[in-house]
C-alpha positions as CSV (number, residue, x, y, z in Angstrom):
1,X,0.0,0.0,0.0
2,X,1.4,3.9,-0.8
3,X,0.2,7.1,-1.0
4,X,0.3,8.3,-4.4
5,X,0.1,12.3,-4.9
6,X,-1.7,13.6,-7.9
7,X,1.5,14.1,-9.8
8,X,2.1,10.8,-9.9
9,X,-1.5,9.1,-10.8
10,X,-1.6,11.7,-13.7
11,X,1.0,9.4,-15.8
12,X,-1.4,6.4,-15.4
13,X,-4.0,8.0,-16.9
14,X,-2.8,9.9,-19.9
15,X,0.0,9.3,-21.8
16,X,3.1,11.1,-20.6
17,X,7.1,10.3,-20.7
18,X,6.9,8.6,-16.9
19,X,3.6,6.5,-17.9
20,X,5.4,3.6,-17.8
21,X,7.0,3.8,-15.1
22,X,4.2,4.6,-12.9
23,X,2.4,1.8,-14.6
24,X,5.2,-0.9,-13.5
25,X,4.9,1.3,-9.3
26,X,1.1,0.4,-9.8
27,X,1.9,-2.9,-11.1
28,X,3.0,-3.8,-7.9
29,X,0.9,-2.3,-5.8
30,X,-2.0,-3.5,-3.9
31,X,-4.3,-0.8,-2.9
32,X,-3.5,3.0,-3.7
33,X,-4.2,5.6,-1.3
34,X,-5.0,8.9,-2.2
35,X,-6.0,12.5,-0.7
36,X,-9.6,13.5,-0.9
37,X,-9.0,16.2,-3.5
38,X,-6.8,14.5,-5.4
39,X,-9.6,13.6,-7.6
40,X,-10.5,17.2,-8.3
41,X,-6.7,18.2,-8.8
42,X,-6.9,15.3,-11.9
43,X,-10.5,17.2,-13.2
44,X,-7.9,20.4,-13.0
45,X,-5.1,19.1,-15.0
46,X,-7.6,17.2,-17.5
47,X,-9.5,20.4,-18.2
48,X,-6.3,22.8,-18.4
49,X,-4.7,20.3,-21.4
50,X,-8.5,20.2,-23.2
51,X,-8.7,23.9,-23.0
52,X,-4.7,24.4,-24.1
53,X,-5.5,21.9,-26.8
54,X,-3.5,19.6,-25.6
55,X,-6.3,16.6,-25.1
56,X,-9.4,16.0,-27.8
57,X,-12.8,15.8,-26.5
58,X,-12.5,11.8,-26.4
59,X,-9.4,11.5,-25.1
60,X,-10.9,14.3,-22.1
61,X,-13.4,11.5,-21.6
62,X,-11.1,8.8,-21.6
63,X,-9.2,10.5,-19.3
64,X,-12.0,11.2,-17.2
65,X,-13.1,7.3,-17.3
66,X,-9.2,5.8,-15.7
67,X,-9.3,8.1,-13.4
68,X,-13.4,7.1,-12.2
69,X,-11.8,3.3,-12.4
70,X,-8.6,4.0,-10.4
71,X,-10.6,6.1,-8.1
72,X,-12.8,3.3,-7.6
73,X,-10.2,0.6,-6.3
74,X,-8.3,3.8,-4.1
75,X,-8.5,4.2,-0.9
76,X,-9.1,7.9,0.2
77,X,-8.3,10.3,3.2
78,X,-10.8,12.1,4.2
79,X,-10.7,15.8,4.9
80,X,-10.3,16.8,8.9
81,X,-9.0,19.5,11.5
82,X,-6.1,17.0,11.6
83,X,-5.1,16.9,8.4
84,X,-5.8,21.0,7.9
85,X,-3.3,22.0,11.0
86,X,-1.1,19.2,9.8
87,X,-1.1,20.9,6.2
88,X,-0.5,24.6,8.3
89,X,2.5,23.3,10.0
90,X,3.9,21.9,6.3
91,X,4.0,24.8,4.6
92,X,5.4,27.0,7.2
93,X,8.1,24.5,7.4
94,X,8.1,23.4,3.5
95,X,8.2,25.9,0.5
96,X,5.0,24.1,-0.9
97,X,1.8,24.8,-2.3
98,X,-1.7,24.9,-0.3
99,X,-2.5,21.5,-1.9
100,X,0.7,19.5,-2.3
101,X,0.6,20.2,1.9
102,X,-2.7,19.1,2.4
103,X,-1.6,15.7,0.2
104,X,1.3,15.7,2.9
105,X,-1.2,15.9,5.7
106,X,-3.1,13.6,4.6
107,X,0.2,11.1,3.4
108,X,1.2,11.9,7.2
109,X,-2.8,11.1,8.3
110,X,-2.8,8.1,6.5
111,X,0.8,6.7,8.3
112,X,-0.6,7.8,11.5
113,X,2.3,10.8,11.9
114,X,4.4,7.6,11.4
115,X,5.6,8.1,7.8
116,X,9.0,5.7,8.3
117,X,8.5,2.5,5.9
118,X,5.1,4.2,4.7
119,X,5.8,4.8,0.4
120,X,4.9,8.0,-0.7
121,X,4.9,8.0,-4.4
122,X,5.2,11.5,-6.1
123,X,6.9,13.0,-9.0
124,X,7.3,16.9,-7.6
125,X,10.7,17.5,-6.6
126,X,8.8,19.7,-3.6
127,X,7.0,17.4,-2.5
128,X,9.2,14.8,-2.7
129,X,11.9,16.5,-0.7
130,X,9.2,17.8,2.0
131,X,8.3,14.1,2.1
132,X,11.4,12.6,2.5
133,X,12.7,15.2,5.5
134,X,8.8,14.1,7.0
135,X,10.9,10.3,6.4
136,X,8.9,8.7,4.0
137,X,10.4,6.4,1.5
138,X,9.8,8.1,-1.4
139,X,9.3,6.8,-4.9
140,X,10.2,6.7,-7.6
């Protein structure tokens, strides 16, 4: 079981350079967890590419359909005070984003403030490096 941040499910869901790659991390893993907006934050990056041209109409839906299937078999963190003070604390320590903290928090929800031998799977050099000092084992 890891957590997988948003930058990393995107590759398994369109076509990109690190698809692969994240195909063979998913290969081998048996139950993908995942924050509660990360679902939104894929509606984001699908909509920004259709809009810039960069995805047709069908290959929107497409996109739209993997991510309802791999959303389907993830398991999710909830939103909480928890995970919202944890998330404060990150990016006053962290030079990260509102939303790459709150997939911290809830990475760091998920381990039970235990990251050490929990995978975090990410491809943002930000977030990987704030998860890594949090000591997760960070892939890829």
């Amino acid at each position: 079981m890891r957590f997988w941040d948003t930058a990393a499910l995107l590759p398994l869901i369109m076509a990109e350079p690190t698809s692969q790659q994240m195909l063979d991390l998913l290969d081998s893993d048996d139950e993908v967890v995942v924050w509660w907006g990360t679902v939104l934050e894929c509606h984001s990056a699908f909509s920004r590419r259709f809009r810039e041209g960069a995805l047709s109409s069908d290959e929107l839906q497409r996109a739209k359909l993997r991510l309802h299937g791999l959303a389907a078999r993830s398991l999710e963190v909830a939103p909480s005070e928890a995970v919202r003070v944890t998330a404060q604390r990150l990016v006053a320590v962290y030079p990260l984003r509102a939303a790459d903290s709150l997939q911290l928090a809830a990475a760091l929800a998920w381990a039970e403030n235990d990251a050490i031998c929990h995978p975090f799977v990410t491809l943002d050099q930000r977030l990987r490096t704030a998860a890594q000092q949090e000591n997760f084992a960070v892939l890829p």
